[in-house]
C-alpha positions as CSV (number, residue, x, y, z in Angstrom):
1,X,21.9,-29.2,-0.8
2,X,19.6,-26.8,1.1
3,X,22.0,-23.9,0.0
4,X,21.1,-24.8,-3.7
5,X,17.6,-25.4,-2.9
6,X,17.6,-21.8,-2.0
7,X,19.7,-20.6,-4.4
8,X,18.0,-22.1,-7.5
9,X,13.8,-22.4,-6.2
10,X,13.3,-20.0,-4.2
11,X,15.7,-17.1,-4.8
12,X,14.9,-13.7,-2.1
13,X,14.6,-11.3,-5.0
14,X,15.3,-7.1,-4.3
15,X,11.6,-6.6,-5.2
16,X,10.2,-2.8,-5.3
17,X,7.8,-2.8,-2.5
18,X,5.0,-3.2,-2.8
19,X,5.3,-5.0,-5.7
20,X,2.3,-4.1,-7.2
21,X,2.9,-4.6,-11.0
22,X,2.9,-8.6,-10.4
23,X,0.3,-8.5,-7.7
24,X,-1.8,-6.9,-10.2
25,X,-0.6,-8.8,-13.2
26,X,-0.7,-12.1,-12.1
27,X,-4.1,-13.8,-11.2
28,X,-3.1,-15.6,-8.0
29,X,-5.0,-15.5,-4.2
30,X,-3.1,-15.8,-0.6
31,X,-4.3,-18.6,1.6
32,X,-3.0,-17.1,5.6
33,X,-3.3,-18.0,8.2
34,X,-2.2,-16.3,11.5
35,X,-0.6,-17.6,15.0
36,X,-0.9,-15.0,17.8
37,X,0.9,-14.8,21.0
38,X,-0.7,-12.6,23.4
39,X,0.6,-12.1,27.0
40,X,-2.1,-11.7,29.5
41,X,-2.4,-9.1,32.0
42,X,-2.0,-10.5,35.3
43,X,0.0,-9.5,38.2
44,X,1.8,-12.7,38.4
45,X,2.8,-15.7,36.1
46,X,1.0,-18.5,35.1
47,X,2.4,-20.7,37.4
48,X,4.4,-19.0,40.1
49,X,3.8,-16.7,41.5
50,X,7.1,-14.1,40.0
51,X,5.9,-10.4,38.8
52,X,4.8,-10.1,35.3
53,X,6.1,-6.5,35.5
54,X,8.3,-5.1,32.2
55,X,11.3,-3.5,32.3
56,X,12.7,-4.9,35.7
57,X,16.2,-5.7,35.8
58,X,17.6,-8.8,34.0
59,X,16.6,-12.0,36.4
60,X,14.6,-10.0,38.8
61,X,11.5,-11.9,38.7
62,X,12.4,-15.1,39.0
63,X,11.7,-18.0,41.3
64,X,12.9,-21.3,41.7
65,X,9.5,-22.5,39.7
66,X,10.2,-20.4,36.5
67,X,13.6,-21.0,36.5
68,X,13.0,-25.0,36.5
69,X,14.9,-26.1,39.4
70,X,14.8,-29.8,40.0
71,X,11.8,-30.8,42.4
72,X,9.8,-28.1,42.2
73,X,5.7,-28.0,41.1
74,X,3.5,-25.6,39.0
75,X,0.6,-24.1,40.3
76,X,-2.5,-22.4,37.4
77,X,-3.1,-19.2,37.7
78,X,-6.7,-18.8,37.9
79,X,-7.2,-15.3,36.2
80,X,-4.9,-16.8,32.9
81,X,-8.0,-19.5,32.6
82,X,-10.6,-17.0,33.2
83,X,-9.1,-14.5,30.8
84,X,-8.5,-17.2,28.3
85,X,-12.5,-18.0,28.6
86,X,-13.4,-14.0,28.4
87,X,-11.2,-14.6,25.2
88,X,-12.6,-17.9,23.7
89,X,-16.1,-16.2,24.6
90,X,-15.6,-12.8,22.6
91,X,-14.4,-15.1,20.0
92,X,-17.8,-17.1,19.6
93,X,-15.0,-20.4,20.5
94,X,-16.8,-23.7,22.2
95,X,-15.1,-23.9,25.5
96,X,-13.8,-27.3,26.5
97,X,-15.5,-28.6,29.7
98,X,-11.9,-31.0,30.0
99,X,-8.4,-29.7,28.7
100,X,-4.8,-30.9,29.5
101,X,-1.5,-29.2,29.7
102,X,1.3,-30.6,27.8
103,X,5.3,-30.2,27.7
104,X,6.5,-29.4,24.4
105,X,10.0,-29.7,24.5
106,X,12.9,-28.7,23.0
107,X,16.2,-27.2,23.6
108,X,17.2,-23.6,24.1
109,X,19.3,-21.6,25.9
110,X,16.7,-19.3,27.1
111,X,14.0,-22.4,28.2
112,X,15.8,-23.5,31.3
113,X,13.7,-26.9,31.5
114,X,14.1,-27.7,28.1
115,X,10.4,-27.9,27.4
116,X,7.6,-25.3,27.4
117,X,4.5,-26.2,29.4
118,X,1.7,-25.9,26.7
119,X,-1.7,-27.6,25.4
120,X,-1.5,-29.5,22.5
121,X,-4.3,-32.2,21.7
122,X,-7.2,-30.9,23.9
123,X,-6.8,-27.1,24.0
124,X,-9.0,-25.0,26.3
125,X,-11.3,-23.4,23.2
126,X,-11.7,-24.3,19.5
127,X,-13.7,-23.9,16.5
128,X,-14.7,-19.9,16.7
129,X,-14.8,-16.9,14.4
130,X,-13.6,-13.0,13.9
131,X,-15.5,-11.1,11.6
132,X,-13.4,-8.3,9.3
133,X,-14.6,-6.2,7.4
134,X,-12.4,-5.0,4.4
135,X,-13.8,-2.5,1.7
136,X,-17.2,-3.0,2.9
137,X,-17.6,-6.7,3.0
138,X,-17.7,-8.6,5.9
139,X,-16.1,-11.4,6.2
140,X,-15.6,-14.4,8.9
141,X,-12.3,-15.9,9.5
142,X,-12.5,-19.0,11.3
143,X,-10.6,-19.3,15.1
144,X,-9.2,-23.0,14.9
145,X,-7.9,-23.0,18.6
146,X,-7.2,-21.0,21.9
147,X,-4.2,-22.3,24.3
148,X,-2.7,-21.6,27.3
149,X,1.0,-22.0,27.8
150,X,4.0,-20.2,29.5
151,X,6.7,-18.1,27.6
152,X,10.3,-18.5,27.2
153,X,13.0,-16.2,28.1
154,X,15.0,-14.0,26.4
155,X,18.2,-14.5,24.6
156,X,20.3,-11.1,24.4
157,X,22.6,-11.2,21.4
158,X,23.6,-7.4,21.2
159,X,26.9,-6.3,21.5
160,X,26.3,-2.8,22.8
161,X,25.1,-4.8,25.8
162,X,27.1,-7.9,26.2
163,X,30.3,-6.0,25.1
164,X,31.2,-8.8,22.5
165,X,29.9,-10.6,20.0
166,X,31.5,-13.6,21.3
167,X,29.2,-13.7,24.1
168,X,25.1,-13.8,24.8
169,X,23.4,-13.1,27.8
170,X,19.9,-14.9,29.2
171,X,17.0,-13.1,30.9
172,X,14.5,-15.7,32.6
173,X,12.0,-12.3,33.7
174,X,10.0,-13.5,30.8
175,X,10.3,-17.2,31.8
176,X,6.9,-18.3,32.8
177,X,4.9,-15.1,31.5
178,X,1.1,-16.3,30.6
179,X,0.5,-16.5,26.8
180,X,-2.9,-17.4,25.1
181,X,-2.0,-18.7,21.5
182,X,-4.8,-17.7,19.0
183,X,-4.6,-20.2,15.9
184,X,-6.6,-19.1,12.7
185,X,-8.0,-20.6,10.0
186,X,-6.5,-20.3,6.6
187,X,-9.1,-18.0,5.5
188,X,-7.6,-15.0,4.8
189,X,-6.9,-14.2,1.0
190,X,-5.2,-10.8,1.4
191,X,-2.5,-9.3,3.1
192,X,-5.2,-6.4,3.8
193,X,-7.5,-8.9,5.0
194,X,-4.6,-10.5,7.6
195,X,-3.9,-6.9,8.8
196,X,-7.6,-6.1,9.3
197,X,-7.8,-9.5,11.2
198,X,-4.7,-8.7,13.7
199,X,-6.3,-5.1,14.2
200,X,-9.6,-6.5,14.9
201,X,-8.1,-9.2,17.3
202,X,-6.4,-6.7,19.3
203,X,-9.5,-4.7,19.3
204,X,-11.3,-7.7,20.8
205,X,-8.1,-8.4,23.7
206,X,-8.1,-4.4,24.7
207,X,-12.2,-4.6,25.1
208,X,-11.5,-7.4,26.8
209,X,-8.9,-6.1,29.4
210,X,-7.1,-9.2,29.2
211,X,-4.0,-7.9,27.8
212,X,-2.1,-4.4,26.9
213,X,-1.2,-6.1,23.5
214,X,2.2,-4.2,23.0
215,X,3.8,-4.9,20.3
216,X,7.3,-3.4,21.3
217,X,6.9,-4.8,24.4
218,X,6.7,-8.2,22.9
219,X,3.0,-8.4,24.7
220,X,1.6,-9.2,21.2
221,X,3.4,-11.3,18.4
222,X,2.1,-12.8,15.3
223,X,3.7,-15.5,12.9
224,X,1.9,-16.4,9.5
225,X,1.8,-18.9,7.4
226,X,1.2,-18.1,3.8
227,X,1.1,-20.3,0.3
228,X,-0.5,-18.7,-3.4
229,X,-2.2,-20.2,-5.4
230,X,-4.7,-19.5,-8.7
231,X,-7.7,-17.8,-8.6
232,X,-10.3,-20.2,-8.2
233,X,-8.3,-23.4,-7.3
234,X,-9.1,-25.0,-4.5
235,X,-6.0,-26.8,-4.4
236,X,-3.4,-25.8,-1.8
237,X,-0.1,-24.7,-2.5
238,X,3.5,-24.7,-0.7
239,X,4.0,-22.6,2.3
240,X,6.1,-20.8,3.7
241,X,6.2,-19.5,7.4
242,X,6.9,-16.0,8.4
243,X,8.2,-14.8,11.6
244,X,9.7,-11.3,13.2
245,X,6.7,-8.8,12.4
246,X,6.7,-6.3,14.8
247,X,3.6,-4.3,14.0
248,X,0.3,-4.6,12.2
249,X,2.5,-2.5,8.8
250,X,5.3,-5.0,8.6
251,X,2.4,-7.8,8.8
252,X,1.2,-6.2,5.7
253,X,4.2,-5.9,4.2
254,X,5.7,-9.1,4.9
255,X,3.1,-11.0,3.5
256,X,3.1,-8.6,0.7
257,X,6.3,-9.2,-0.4
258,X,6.4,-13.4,0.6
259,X,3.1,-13.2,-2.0
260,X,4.7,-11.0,-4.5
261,X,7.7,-13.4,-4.4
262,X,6.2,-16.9,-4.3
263,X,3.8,-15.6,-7.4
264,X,7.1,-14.8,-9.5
265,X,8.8,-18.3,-8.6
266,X,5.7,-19.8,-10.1
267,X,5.8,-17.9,-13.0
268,X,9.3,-18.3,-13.8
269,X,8.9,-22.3,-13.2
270,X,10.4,-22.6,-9.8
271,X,8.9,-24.1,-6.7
272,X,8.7,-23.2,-3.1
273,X,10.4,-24.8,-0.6
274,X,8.6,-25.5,3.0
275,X,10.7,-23.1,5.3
276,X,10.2,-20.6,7.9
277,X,11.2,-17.5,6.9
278,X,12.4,-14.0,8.9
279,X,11.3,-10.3,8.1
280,X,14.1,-7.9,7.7
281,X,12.4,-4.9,8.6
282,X,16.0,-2.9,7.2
283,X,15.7,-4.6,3.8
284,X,12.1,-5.1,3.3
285,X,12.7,-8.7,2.2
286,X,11.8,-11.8,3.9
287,X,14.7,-14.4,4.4
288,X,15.3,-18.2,5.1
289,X,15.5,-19.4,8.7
290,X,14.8,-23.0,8.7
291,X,13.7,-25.5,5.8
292,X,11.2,-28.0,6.7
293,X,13.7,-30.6,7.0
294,X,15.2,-28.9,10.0
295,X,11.9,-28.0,12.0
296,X,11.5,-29.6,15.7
297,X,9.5,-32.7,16.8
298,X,8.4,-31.3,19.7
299,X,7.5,-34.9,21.1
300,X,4.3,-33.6,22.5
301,X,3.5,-35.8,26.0
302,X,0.6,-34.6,28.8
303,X,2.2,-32.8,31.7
304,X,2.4,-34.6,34.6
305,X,2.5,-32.1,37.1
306,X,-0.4,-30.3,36.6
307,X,-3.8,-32.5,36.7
308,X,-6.2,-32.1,33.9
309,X,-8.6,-28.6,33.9
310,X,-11.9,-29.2,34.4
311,X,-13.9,-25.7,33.5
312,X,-17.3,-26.2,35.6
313,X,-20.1,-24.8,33.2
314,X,-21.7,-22.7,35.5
315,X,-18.3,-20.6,35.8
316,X,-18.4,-20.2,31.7
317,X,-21.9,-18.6,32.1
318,X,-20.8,-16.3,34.6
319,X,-18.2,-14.8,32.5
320,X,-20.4,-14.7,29.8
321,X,-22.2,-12.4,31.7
322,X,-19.6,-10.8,32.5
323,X,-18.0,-9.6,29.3
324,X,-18.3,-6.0,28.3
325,X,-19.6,-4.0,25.2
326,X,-17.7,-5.3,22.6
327,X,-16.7,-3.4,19.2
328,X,-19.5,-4.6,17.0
329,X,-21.8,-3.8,19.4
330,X,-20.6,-0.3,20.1
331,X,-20.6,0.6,16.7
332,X,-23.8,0.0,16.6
333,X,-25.1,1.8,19.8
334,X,-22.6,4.7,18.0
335,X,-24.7,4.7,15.4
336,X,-28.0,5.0,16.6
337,X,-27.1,6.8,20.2
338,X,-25.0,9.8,18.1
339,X,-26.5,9.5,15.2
340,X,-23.2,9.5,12.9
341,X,-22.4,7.5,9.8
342,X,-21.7,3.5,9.8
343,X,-18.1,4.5,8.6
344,X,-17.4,6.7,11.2
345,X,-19.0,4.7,13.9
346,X,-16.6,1.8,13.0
347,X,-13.1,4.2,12.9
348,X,-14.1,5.1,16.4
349,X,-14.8,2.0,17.7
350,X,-11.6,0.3,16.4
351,X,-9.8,0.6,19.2
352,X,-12.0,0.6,22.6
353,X,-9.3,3.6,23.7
354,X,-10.1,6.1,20.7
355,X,-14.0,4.9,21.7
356,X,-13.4,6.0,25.4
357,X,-12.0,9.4,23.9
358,X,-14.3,9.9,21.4
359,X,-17.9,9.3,24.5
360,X,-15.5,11.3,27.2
361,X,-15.7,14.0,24.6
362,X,-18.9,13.9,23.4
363,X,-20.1,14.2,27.2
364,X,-18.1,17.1,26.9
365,X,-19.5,18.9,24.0
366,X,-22.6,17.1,22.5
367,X,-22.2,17.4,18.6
368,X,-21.7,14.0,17.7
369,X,-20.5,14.7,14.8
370,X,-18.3,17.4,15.0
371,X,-16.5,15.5,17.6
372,X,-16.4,12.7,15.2
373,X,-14.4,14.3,12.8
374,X,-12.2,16.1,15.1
375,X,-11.2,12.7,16.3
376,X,-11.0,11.0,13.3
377,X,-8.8,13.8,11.4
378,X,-6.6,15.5,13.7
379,X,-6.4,13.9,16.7
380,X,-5.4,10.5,14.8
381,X,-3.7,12.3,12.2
382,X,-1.6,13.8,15.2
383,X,-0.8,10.3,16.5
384,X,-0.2,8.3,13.4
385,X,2.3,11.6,12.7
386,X,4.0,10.7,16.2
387,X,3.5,7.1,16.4
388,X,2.3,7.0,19.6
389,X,1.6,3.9,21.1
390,X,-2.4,4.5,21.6
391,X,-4.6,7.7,22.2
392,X,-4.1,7.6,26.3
393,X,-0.4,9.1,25.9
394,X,-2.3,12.1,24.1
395,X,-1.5,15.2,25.1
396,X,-5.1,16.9,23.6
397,X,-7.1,15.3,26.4
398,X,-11.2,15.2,26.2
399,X,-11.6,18.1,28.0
400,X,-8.9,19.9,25.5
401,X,-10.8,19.2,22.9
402,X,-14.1,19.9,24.0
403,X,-13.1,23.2,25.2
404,X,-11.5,24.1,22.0
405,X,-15.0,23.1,20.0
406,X,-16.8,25.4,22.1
407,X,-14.3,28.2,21.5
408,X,-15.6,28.1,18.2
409,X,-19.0,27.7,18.6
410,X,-19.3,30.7,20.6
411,X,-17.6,32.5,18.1
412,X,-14.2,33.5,19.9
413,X,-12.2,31.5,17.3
414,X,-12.1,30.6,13.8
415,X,-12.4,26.9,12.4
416,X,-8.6,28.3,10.6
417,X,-7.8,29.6,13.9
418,X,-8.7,26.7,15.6
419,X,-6.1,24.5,13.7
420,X,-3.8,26.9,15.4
421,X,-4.6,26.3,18.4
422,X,-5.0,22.3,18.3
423,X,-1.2,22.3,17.4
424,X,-0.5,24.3,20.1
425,X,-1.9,22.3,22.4
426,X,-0.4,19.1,21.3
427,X,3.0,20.8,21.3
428,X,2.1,22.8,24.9
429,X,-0.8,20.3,26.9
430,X,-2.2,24.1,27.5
431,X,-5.9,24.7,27.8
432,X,-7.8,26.1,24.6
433,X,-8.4,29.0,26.7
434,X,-4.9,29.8,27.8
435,X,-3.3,29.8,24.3
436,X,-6.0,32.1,23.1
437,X,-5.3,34.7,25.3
438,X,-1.6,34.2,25.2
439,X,-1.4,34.9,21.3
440,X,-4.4,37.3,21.4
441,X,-6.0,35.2,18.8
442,X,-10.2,36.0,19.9
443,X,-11.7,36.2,16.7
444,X,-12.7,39.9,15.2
445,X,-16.5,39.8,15.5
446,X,-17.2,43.9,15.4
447,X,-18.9,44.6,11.7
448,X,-17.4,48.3,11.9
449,X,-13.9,47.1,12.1
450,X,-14.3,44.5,9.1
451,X,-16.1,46.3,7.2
452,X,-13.2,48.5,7.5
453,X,-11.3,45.9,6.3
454,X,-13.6,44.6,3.2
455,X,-13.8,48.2,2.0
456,X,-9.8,48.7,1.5
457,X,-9.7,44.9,-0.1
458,X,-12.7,45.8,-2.5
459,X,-10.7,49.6,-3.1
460,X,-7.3,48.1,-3.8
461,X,-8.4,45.4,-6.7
462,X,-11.2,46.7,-9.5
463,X,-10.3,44.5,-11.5
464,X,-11.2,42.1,-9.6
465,X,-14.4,43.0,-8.5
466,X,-15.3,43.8,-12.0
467,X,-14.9,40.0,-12.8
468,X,-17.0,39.2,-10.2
469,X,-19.7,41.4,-11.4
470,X,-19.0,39.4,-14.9
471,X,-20.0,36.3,-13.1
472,X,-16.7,34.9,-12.1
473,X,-17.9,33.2,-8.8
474,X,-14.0,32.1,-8.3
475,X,-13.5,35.8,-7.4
476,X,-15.1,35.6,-4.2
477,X,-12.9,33.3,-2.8
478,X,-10.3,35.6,-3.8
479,X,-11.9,38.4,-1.5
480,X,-12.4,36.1,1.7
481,X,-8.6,35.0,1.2
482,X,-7.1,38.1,1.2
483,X,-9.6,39.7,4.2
484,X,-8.4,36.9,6.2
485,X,-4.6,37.2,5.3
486,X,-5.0,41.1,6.7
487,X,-6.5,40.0,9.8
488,X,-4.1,37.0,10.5
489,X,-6.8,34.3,9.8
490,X,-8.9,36.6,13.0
491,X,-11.9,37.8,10.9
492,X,-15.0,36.2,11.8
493,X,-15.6,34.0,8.6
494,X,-19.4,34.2,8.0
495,X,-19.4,37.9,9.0
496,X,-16.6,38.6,6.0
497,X,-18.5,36.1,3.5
498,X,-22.0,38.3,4.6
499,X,-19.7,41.9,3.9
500,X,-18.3,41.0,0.7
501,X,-21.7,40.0,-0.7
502,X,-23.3,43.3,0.6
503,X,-20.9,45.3,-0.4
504,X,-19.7,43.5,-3.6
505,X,-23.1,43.4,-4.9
506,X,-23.9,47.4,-4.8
């Protein structure tokens, strides 16, 4: 029965990404709302006290405790609640003065005490906000809860590492890693506006310092559950869960295509069945996991092994005071401190990494603006082109940069020359300096040897310069073009433009 379920309401169409003729066509809204798992960055778990380090080998840190060996007790970890408040804070969340910790079990091969210790009715935070901003409108989206709770471990299916497919293999490193579960509201209406929530969440965690939010390192993971419905309904429709979204693009994309393809089941007369659903990255199609008739009781009860938390008021204020600039308010310093547009000031600020570049620089050489769009075009240009991780693993450091924008200021390089030697150092990590002197590429500042120049360009096409004497302005440009191909790109720019119009003009 589910198979025909599947098969006859809610078919997995082949749809063209990004399936914009019945996005467009149809007049339907998302309702999403997100689930985020971030890990927090202590030095030990949340209640042992095993490593939290990646990439150790398989069952390294492990202990009795996150292993769930009979007899054995839990112990908090004090920075996982404090970083949880410095979260529930930056999130405008109420913090509860009295929370409890909760098993939540199930069984799995990779959750050696067949239940997960959790919160479940009295969570540490509720009842906050995030504010997006998406084509220029701001928007709040609504922060129904913050938890704490441990993670699971990790089940190994591949064969190129088990050496069958007959066989799986456990790690319990993970067993026991801190998590803080961010719960949303259902008030996002976009795809666009899910993705700008997640980007401005981990904005918010990296500000924070309470996590690395590492996607590939599983350090940040999101599920979403999405349902459509008509433009100005109020109603609620069917949803569907979505799971496996590895980056803040396949979010988009995901819920993209679970929109695209709920919308056409509506239209053709279907409905949607209640399931959790997978992303296949490969295929760029969503696909069943579980129907609602399948999904767990968790048969929630309070843990008894831990008593109940009780967050002494004096302690919230103290980490209130305690938090650090956040985004919002660093755009706005940006802003009025550098002095460069709202639009800008928000790019920059994004990420608190990119802001840490972008002030190092500025330090550095103090044009606000110039750095601004340096940073904005090609150094993120050059990242997004690598996919690097964040702007730390770039190999154009502040000091790179700065010295390269001074280069040209002085008037040793070109702006065109100066896109040669920003790829070079990306390629090389050499200074600005170096690669200037390597490929002899000091810009031609004497008059007498341009001049030189401008008088054989202006010689070699009358044509040309009688069109310009006609009034064709566009002939100009053809001047400056061709002075600069005989120099190699060397020719110091306003001195050909001042040249040509001397000498074009007699």
């Amino acid at each position: 029965m589910l198979l025909h379920a599947h098969t006859a309401t809610h078919p997995y169409p082949t749809l063209p990404y990004p399936h914009t003729s019945i996005l467009l066509k149809m007049e339907y809204e998302a309702v999403i709302g997100l689930e985020v798992h971030t890990q927090l960055k202590t030095r030990s778990k949340i209640f042992c006290s095993c490593s939290t380090e990646f990439g150790a080998k398989p069952n390294h840190n492990t202990c009795p405790i996150c292993q769930g060996m009979p007899g054995v007790l839990p112990i908090l970890n004090k920075q996982v609640v404090e970083f949880g408040i410095r979260t529930a804070l930056a999130m405008n969340c109420t913090i509860a003065d009295y929370s409890l910790f909760a098993r939540k079990n199930y069984f799995y091969p990779d959750l050696p005490k067949a239940y997960q210790i959790s919160q479940y009715e009295l969570p540490l935070a509720q009842h906050g906000w995030i504010e997006i901003q998406v084509d220029g409108i701001s928007k709040k989206i609504g922060v129904t809860r913050i938890h704490m709770e441990e993670d699971a471990g990790k089940s190994i299916h591949d064969e190129n590492i088990t050496g069958s497919k007959n066989y799986s293999f456990i790690d319990f490193n993970r067993c026991g890693m801190p998590l803080l579960e961010i719960v949303s509201e259902p008030d996002m209406r976009s795809p666009e506006e899910a993705r700008e929530y997640l980007l401005k969440l981990k904005g918010i965690l990296e500000y924070l310092e309470v996590s690395d939010c590492n996607m590939e390192e599983g350090s940040l993971r999101c599920d979403a559950n999405i349902s459509v419905r008509p433009k100005g309904s109020t109603k609620l429709g069917t949803k569907t869960e979505v799971k496996n979204m590895n980056s803040f693009k396949n979010v988009q994309r995901a819920l993209e295509y679970e929109m695209a393809r709920q919308i056409q089941i509506l239209e053709e007369g279907g409905r949607i069945v209640q399931e959790t659903c997978l992303w296949d990255v490969d295929q760029g199609v969503t696909r069943p996991m579980r129907s609602k008739e399948e999904a767990h009781d968790y048969r929630y009860f309070p843990e008894p092994d831990l008593v109940p938390l009780v967050i002494d008021k004096e302690w919230i204020e103290q980490i209130r005071k305690s938090l650090p600039e956040l985004a919002d308010a660093r755009t706005a310093r940006f802003i009025s401190q550098y002095g460069i547009p709202e639009y800008d000031a928000r790019v920059l600020t994004a990420s608190k990494f990119i802001a840490d570049y972008y002030e190092n620089t500025v330090k550095l050489y103090p044009n606000p603006k110039v750095v601004s769009n340096w940073v904005m075009g090609d150094i993120l240009r050059k990242l997004k082109e690598h996919e690097e991780a964040d702007i730390r693993t770039c190999p154009i450091t502040p000091q790179h940069l700065a010295g390269m924008l001074k280069l040209i200021e002085e008037g040793t390089i070109s702006g065109k020359i100066a896109k040669v030697v920003f790829e070079d150092m990306y390629a090389t990590g050499k200074m600005p300096e170096e690669i200037v002197k390597e490929k002899g590429l000091i810009q031609i500042s004497d008059e007498k040897e341009v001049a030189a120049v401008v008088d054989r360009i202006i010689a070699a096409n009358p044509e040309t310069v009688a069109q310009y004497k006609a009034g064709k302005q566009k002939a100009f440009g053809f001047f400056v073009g061709e002075v600069m191909k005989a120099t190699q790109g060397k020719a110091n720019p306003q001195l050909v433009n001042k040249l040509l119009k001397e000498k074009l003009s007699t």
